[in-house]
C-alpha positions in Angstrom: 0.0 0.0 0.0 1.5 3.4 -1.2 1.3 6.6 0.5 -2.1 7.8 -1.9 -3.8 4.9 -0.3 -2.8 5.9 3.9 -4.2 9.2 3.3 -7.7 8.8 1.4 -10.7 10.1 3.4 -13.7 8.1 3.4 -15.5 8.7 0.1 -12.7 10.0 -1.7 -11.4 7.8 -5.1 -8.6 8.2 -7.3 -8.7 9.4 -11.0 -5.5 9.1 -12.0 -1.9 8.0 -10.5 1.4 8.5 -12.7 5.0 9.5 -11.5 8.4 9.8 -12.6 8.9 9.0 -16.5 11.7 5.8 -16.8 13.7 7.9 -18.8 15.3 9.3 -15.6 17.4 6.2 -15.7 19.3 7.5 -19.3 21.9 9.3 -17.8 23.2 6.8 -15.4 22.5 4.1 -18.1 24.6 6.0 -21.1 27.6 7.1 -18.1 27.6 3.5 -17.4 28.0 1.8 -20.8 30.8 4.6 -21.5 32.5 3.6 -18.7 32.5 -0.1 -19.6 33.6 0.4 -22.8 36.2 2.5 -21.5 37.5 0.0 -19.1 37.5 -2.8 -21.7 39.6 -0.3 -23.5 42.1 0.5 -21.2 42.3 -3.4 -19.6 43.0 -4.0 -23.0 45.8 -2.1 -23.6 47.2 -2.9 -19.6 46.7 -6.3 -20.1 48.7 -6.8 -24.0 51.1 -4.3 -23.0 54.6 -6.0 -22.2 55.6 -3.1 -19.6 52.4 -1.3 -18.7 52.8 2.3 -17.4 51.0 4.1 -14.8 48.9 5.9 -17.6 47.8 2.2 -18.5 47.1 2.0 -14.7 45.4 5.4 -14.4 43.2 5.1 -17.4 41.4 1.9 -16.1 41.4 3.8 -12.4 39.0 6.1 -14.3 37.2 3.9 -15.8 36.4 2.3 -12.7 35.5 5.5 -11.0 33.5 6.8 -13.8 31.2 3.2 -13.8 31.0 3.6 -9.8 29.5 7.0 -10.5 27.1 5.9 -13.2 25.9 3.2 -10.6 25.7 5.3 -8.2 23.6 7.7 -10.3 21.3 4.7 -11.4 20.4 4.0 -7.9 19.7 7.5 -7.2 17.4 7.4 -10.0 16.0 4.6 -9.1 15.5 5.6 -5.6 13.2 8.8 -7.0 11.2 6.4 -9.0 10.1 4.2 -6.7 9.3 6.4 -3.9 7.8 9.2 -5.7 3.5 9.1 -6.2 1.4 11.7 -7.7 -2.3 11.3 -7.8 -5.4 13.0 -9.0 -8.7 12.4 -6.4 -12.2 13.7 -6.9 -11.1 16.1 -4.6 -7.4 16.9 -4.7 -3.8 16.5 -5.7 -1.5 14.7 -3.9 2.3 14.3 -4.6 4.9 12.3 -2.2 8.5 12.0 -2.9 11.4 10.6 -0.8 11.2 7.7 2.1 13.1 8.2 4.9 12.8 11.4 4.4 9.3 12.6 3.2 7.8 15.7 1.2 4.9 15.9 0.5 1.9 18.2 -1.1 -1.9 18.4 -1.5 -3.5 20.8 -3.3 -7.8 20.9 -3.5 -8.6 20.7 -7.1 -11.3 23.5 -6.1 -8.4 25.9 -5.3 -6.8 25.0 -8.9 -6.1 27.9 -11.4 -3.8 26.8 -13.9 -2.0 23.9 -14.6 1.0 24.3 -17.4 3.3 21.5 -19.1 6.6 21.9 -20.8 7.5 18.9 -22.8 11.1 19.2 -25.3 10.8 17.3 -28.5 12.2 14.0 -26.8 9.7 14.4 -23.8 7.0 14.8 -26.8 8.0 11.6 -28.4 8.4 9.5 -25.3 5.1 11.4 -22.6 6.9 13.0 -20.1 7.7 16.2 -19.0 7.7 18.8 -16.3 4.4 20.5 -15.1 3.5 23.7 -12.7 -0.3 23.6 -10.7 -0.9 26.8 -9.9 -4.0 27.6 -7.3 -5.0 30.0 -4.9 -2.3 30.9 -2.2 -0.1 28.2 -3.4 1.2 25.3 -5.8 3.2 22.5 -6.8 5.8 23.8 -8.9 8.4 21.9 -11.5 10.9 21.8 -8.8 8.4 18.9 -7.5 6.7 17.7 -10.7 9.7 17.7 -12.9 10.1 14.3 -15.7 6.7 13.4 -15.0 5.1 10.8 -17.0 1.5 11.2 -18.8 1.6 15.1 -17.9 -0.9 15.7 -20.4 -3.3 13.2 -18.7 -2.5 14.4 -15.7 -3.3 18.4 -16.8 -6.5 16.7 -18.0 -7.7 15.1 -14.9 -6.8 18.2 -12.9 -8.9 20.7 -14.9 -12.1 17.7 -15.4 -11.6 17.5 -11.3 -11.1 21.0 -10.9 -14.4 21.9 -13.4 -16.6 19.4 -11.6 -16.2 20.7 -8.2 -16.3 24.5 -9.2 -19.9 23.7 -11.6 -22.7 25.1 -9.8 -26.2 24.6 -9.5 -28.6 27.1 -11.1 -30.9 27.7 -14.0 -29.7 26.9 -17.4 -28.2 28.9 -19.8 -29.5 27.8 -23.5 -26.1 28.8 -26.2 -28.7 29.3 -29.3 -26.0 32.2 -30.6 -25.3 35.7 -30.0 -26.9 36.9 -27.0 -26.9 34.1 -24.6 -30.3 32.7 -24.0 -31.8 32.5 -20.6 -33.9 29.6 -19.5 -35.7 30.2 -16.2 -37.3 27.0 -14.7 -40.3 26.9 -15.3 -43.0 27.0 -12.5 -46.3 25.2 -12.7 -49.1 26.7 -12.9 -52.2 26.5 -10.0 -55.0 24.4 -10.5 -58.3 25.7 -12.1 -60.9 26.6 -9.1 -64.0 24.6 -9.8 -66.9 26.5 -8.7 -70.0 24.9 -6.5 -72.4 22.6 -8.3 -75.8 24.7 -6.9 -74.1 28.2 -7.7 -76.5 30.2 -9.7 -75.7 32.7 -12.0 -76.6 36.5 -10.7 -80.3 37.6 -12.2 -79.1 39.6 -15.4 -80.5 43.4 -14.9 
């Protein structure tokens, strides 16, 4: 059970869930295949050479410590994936990130006044980029929301929740063109009053 699920209130269902986009994991994926072939490289040349110098040494030292960087960066990666969770109720916005140590944000989608996504042509291509919600007094900003995936969807849900909960009940407003026409409910009318069987007529004069 995720964090979304601990802090429902009764009643209250989820629209939408998405989070971090996999390609977060490129950069420690492409530092890390550098890096092997870079060591195969250089252990290649250590290896064959008949007196190896300490460049020979040095260059596969680096090698080394550029993999152990790209590792290090995939677990870091990793660890963003997995623990964060945006989600989109009937009633709000929730996003979670880190585990041991937590932030977290809620927005009501009531409070909502603009939502805005910035997607490059690779974030196009492969649905992901970064996105702003923008309410009343506060927001979740792209500091928070930032290689998001589905963002689209997710500015979607957001403005259908946000519309839903703003709509408000009153008469209806007909769009038949230019003016607007206005419908007012319309109110039955009373009863006919059925006169007395044995009332006679007044004597005509």
């Amino acid at each position: 059970m995720g964090y979304v699920d601990t802090v429902l209130q009764p009643g209250e269902t989820v629209r939408f869930r998405t989070g971090r986009h996999w390609v977060v994991y490129l950069p420690g994926v492409a530092i890390a295949v550098a890096a092997v072939a870079g060591l195969a490289a250089a252990l290649t040349v250590y290896l064959e050479a008949d007196f190896p110098t300490t460049w020979d040494a040095v260059w596969v030292g680096v090698a080394l410590a550029v993999l152990a960087f790209g590792m290090v960066l995939l677990a870091r990666n990793w660890f963003r994936r997995r623990f964060t969770e945006i989600a989109v109720t009937d009633r709000r916005v929730i996003y979670k990130s880190g585990g041991w140590r937590r932030s977290t944000s809620e927005m009501p989608v009531e409070r909502i006044e603009t939502i805005e996504v910035e997607q490059g042509l690779l974030g196009q291509m492969l649905d992901f980029g970064k996105v702003s919600i923008n309410g009343i007094g506060s927001g979740i900003g792209p500091d928070k929301l930032w290689c998001i995936a589905s963002p689209l969807r997710l500015r979607s849900e957001v403005t259908a929740g946000s519309g839903a909960r703003r709509l408000p009940a009153g008469p209806v407003i007909a769009d038949v063109g230019s003016p607007s026409v206005f419908v007012a409910p319309v109110q039955p009318s009373a009863p006919p009053v059925a006169l007395p069987e044995n009332a006679a007529a007044a004597p005509a004069r």
